[in-house]
N, C-alpha and C positions, 0 to 999 in steps of 0.2 A: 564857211566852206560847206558845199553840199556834198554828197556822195552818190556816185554813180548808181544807179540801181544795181547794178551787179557789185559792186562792191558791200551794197546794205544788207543786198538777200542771197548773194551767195555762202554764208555760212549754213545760211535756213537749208537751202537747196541742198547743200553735202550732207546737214545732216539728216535729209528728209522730213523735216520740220513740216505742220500743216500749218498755214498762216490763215490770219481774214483781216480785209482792210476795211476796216468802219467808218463811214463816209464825215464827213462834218465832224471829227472827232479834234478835240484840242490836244496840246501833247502832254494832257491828264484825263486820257481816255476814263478811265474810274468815275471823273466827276463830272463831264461834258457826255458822254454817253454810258449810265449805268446800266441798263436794260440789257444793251449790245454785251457787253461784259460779262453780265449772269451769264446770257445766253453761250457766250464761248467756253467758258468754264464749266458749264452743265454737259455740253455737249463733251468736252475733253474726257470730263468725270463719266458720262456714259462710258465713251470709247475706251477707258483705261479699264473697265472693269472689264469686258472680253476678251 
């Protein structure tokens, strides 16, 4: 069963979530793209400190 795009990201969207979709990712983003990963998490870790 898939789910609607609006059914998957409408939570994100209410809660004003930032999202990023990383291309060619398996659905163990962690071990199929680690780089991409740092990169989101540094960047959150930036933004949480301002």
């Amino acid at each position: 069963m898939k789910l609607l795009p609006s059914r998957r990201h409408g939570p994100l969207i209410r809660a004003h979530s930032h999202t990023k979709v990383i291309a060619r990712a398996s659905h163990s983003v962690y071990q199929s793209r680690p780089e991409e990963v740092v990169a989101v998490i540094e960047d959150a870790a930036k933004h949480a400190e301002q």
